[in-house]
N, C-alpha and C positions, 0 to 999 in steps of 0.2 A: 689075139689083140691084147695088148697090154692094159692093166688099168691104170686107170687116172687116179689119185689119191686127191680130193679136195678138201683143204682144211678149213675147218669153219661148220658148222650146221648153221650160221647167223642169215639173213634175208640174202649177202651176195654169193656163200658159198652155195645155198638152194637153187639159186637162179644159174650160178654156172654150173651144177652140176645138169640143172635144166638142158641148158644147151650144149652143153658135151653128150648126154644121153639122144638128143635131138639128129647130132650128126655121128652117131653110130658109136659111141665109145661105152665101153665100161666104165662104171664110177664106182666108189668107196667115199663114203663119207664121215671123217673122222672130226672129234671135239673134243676138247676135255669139257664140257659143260654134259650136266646131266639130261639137257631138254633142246629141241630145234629153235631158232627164233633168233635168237641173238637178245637185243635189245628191245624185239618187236615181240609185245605180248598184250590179248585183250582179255580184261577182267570184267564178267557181268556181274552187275551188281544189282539191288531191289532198287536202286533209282537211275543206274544207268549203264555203258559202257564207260570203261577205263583203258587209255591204252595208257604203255608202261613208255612209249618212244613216238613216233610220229604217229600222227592220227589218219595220215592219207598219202598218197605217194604222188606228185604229176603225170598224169596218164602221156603213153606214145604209143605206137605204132606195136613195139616191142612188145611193152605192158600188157597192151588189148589184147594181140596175137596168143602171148603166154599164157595171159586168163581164162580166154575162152577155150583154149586146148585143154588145158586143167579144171577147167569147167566151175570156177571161180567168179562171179557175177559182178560186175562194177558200177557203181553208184554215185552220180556227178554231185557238185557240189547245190545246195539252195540255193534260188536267185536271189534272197537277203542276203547270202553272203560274199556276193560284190561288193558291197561296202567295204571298207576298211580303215581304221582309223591310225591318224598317230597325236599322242596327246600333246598341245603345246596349250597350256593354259585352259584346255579342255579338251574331249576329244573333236579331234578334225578331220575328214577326207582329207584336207587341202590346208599345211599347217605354214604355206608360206604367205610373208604378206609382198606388197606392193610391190617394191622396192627389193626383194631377195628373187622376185619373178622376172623382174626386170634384168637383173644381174646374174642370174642365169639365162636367160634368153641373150644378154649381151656376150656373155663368157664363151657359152656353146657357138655363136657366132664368129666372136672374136678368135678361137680357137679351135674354127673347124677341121682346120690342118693338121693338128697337135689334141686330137678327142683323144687317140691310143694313149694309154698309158704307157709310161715309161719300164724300164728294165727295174725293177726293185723299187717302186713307184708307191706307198701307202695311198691307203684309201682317200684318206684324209688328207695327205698331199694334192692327190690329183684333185679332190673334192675343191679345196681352197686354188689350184689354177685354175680351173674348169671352170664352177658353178657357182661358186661363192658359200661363203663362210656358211651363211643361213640356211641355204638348200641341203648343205653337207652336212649340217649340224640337227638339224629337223625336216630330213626328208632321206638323203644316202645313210647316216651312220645307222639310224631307226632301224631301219629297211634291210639293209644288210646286216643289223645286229640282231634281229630275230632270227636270220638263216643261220649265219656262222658265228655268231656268242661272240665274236672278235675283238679286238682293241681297234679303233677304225686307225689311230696312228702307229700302229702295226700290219694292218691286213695290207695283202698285195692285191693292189690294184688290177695288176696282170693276172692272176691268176682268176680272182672273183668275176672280171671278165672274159676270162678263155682267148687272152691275148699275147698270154707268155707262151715262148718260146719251148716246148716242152721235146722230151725224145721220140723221137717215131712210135716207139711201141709204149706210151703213154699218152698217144691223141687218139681221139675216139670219134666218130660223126656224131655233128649236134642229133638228138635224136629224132625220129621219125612221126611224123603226123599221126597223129589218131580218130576216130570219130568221135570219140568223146572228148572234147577240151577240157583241161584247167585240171583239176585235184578231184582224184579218185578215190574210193574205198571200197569196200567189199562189203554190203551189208550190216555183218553180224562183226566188223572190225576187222583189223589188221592181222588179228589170228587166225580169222578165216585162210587170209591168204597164204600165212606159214602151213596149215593145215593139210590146205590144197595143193601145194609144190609139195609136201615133204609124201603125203599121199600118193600122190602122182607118181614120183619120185620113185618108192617102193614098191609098188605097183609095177613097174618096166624093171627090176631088179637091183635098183640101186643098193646098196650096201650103207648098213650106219654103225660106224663103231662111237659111241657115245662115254662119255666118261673117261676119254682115253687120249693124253697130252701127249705131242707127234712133236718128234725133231728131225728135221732133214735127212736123210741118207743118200749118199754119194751113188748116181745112176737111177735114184726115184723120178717119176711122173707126177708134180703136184701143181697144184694150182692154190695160192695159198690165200685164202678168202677172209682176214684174220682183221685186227686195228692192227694198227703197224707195231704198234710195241710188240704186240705178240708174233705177227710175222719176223722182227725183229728175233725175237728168242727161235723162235722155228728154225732161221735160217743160219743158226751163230759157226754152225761146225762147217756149213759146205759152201757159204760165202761170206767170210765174217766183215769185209769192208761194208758191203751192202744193207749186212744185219746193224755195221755200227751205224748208217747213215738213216735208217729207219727209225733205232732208236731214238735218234734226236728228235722226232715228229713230237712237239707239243702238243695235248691233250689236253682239252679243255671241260670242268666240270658243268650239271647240269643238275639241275631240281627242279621237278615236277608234281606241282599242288594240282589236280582236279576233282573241284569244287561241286557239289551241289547243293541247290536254293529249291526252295517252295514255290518260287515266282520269277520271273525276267524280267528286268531293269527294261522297262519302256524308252529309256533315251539311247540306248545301245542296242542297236539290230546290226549284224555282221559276221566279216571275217572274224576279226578279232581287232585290238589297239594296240600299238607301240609305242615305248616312253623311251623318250631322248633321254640322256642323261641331264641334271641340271632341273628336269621341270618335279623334284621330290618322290619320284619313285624306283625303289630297289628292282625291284621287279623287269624285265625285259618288253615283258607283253604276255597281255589274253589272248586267249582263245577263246572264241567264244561257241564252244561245240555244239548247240542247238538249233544256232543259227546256219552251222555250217554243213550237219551232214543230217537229212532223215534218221531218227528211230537212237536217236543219243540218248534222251530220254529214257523215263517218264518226265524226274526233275527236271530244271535249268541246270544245266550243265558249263560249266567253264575249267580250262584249263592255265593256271598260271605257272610262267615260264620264269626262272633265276637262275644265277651264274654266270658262267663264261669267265671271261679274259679280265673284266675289271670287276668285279666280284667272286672269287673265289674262295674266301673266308664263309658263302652261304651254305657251304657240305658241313660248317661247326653246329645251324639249329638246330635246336633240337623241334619235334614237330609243335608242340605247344608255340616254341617262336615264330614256327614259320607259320602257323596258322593265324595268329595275332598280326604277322607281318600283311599276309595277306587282306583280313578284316579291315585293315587301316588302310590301307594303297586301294580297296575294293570301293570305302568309303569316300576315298576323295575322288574316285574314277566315277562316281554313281550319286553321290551325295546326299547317300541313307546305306544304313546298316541291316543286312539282312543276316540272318544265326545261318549256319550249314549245316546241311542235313548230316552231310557227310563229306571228308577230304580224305583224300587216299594221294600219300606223298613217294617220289621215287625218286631216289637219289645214282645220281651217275658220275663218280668220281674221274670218270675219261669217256666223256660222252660222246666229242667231237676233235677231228685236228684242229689244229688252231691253223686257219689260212694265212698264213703272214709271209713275211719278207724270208723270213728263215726258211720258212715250208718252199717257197720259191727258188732258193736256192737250194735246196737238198732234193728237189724234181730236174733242178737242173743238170745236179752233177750224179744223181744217182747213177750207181756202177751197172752195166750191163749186170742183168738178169741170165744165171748159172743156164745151161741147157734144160730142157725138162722143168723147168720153173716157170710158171706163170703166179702175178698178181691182180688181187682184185680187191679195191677197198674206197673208203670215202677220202682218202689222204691222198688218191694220185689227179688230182685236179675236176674230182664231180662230187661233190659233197652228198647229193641229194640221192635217195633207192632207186632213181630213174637212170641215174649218172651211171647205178653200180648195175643196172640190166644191160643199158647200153655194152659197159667195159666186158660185162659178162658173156655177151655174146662175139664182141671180136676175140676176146683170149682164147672163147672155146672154139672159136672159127681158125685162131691160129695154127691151135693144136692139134685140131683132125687133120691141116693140109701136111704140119712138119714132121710129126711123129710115125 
């Protein structure tokens, strides 16, 4: 049997190397990075965890299955953290008034023929047919600008839907039910779970060449688990069309403050809060990690979220700034100032694709995929680690039938 070369040690090249091992193949798994994880790393500290990237993945069918075989434990989220806020003038569960409830309940009415979004459709378009100004402005852009960091008058509407139009071997099944609903983690953090796959992994013979940057070769087996820029480079000699339509994928920056306190802000129990733009904060949105997952702690624990699409001048602070920036945006969030015990900042200069019109049309026209190549990443229409288990098991499903 041949092997499979998987590029990437990151969470989606683990996971497919997962399920290629699963249905009988050899794997290699190669990186230029010195360590497994990707972007996904947790740091214990004397007042808490830190994760370096998500704090939790949406559990499925998938997820549960893979955990429990890797023997990886999953831990739901706390009932305080159904809550969720988005701030308009304070924070809100519910930031629309009268009169913007009315005109979405009329819009969605008016327009129950024409809900799909249109072909190359912004968010913020459809938001302003649809819903109206107010719902889109303090309730859609919020909401989908903590997932995808976006510009809402850029993001495509089709795609943040899973309404575009996409090629056969980039549609995936929504994913599969699980017993445990909503956002999961592992305990002792996100590393647990890198820990467990790459364990796992080794364990049944997988192979890791680490430290060691891989370019295409004409008649390889790979499955290339990479952000597209890099797949992009991987693939420049044995599909350069492909490689040039990849590179185009916009990368959007991210910075990550998580904060610890002596105490929790009594007016704030939850998920976390989102700031529209408009109502004075730089910032995206909290997290508000204590409330979200058992055993975040000892402190208060929160996570603040910057950058994206309409701030990307935030990778210039330096942490003195971003910590003052924080202090101030914390203070009008809460309206008292508490010292930190401690912030630990991580900066991600291409953290995410950027969902837009462009990304919509370079999914649309991307070039068939060379023989013996498979992709798997956040850039071909699932943003989220659940998106990339799902992809990761039909590529690996494709490959044992073709190969």
């Amino acid at each position: 049997m041949r092997t499979i070369q998987v590029v990437g040690a990151g969470f989606s090249g683990l996971t497919t190397a997962y399920y290629l091992v699963k249905l009988g193949c050899r794997v290699r798994i190669v990186d230029a990075s010195a360590r497994v994880g990707g972007m996904l790393k947790t740091i214990r500290t004397s007042h808490g965890l830190v994760e370096s990237a998500a704090n939790g993945l949406r559990n499925s069918g998938c997820v549960e299955a893979m955990c429990a075989e890797i023997g990886v434990p999953l831990q739901g989220t706390r009932r305080e953290a159904r809550a969720r806020f988005i701030y308009r003038d304070r924070p809100r569960r519910w930031p629309l008034n009268f009169s913007e409830v009315l005109r979405l309940i009329s819009g969605t009415a008016a327009n129950a023929g024409s809900l799909r979004p249109r072909s190359f459709e912004t968010v913020a378009g459809w938001g302003q047919r649809v819903i109206g100004a107010g719902a889109t402005d303090y309730f859609l852009a919020p909401a989908l600008g903590g997932i995808y960091a976006g510009d809402p008058q850029a993001l495509s509407a089709s795609l943040i839907f899973r309404k575009a139009t996409l090629p056969d071997e980039l549609r995936i099944s929504p994913p599969s039910r699980a017993k445990l609903r909503g956002t999961v983690v592992p305990p002792a953090g996100m590393q647990q779970l890198i820990d467990g796959l790459s364990s796992y992994l080794r364990q049944v013979g997988v192979e890791f060449s680490l430290n060691q940057a891989a370019r295409a070769q004409l008649g390889e087996v790979a499955v290339v688990c990479t952000s597209a820029h890099a797949a992009a480079t991987y693939l420049t000699d044995i599909a350069p069309e492909l490689s040039r339509q990849l590179g185009r994928i916009e990368m959007l920056p991210l910075v990550t403050a998580t904060c610890f306190y002596g105490s929790q802000p009594e007016n704030l129990r939850g998920f976390g809060c989102l700031f529209p733009r408009g109502q004075g904060f730089r910032s995206l949105g909290v997290l508000l990690n204590t409330c979200i997952f058992e055993g975040r702690g000892p402190a208060h624990s929160e996570t603040w979220i910057l950058g994206g699409a309409l701030d990307r001048d935030v990778l210039q602070l330096d942490d003195n700034a971003l910590q003052q920036l924080i202090a101030d945006e914390r203070q009008q969030l809460y309206g008292r100032h508490d010292e930190a015990l401690s912030v630990h900042i991580t900066r991600w200069p291409e953290a995410l694709p950027h969902y837009s019109i462009e990304l919509e049309r370079v999914l649309k026209t991307l070039p068939s995929l060379p023989r013996g190549v498979g992709l798997v990443g956040n850039y071909l229409g699932r943003i989220g680690l659940t998106g990339m288990v799902e992809r990761a098991a039909r590529v690996a499903e494709n490959f044992s039938h073709n190969l």
